[in-house]
C-alpha positions as CSV (number, residue, x, y, z in Angstrom):
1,X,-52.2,72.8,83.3
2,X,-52.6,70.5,79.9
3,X,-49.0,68.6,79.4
4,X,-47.8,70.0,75.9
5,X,-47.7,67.2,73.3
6,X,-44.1,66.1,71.9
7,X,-42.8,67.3,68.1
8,X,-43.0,64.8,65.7
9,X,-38.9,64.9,65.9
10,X,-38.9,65.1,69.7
11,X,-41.1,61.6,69.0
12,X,-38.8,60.3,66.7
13,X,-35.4,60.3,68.9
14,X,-37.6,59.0,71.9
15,X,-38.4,55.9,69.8
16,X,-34.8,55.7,68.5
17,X,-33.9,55.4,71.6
18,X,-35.9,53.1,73.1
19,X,-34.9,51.0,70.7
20,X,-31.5,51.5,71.0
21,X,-31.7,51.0,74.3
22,X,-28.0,50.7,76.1
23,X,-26.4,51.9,72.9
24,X,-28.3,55.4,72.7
25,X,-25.8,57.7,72.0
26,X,-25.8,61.0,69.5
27,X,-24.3,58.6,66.5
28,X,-26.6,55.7,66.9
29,X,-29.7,57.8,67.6
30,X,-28.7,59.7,64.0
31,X,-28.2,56.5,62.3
32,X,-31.2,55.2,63.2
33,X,-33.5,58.3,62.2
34,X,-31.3,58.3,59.1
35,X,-32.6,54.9,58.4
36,X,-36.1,55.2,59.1
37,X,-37.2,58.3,57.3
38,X,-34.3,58.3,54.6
39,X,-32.9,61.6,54.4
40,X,-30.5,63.6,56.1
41,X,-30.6,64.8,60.1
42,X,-28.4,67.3,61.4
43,X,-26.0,67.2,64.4
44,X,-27.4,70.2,65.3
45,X,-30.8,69.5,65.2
46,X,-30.3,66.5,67.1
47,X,-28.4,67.4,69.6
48,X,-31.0,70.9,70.7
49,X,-33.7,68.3,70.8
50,X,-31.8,65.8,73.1
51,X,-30.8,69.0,75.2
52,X,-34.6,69.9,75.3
53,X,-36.0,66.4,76.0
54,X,-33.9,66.3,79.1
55,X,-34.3,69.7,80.2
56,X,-38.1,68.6,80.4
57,X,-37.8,65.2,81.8
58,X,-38.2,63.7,79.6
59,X,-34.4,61.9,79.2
60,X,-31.4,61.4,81.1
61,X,-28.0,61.2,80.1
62,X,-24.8,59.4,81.5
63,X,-21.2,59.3,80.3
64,X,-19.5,56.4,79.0
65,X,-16.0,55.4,79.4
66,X,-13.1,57.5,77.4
67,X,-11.8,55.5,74.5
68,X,-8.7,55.9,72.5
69,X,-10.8,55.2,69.0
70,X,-12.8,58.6,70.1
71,X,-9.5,60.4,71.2
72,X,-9.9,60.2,74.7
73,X,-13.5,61.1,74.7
74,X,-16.8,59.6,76.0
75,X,-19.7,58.4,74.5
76,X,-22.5,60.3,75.6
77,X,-25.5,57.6,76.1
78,X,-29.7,58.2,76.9
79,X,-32.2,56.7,78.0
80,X,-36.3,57.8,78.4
81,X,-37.7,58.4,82.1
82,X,-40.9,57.2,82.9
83,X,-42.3,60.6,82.5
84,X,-40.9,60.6,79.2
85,X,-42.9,57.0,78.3
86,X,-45.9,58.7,79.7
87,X,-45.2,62.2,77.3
88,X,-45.1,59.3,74.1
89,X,-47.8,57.4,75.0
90,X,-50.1,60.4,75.3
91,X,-48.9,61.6,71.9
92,X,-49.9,58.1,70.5
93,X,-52.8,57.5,71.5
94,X,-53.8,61.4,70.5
95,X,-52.6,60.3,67.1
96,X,-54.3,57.1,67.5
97,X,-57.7,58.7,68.0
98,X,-57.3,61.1,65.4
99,X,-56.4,58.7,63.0
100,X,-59.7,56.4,63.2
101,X,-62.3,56.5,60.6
102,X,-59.5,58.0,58.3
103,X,-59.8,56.4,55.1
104,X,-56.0,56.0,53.5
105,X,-57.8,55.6,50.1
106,X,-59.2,59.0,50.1
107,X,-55.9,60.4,50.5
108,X,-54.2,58.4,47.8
109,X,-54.9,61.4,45.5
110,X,-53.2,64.0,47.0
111,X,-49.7,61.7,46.4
């Protein structure tokens, strides 16, 4: 059976938090994907992907230390599995292929 490719979103938080690395975590990731493709991303939506990703594999999660400044709660961190780094690098170089020959020019008039 064909791997399924990842959503553009699903994409997205991976690279967040890759980047991230050690400080992954539901606040950081949102920052980040705030930051990138400036406009708003909803707790919600964020946190069904991250549920999704690792319910494929595709992440794993770990629980920080409590902390008074959070009330007493932990921060909840992630991280990509290789399978994940596999899933993203298949979506890449998919997007990679498609992309060649594509002349940016010739879209410049449907902005």
């Amino acid at each position: 059976m064909k791997e399924k490719f990842l959503g553009e979103f699903e994409q997205m938080v991976m690279l967040a938090i890759l980047k991230l690395n050690d400080n992954a975590y539901g606040v950081s990731i949102r920052d980040m994907l705030i930051e990138a493709i400036d406009r708003d991303v909803s707790v919600g939506a964020l946190y069904t992907t991250l549920e999704r990703l690792e319910k494929k594999g595709l992440l794993t999660s770990s629980q920080g230390e409590a902390i008074a400044e959070r009330g007493g709660r932990a921060k909840k961190f992630y991280a990509v599995t290789g399978q994940g780094k596999q899933a993203l690098n298949r979506a890449k170089n998919a997007l990679d292929t498609l992309w060649q020959g594509v002349q940016l020019s010739k879209l410049a008039r449907y902005a």
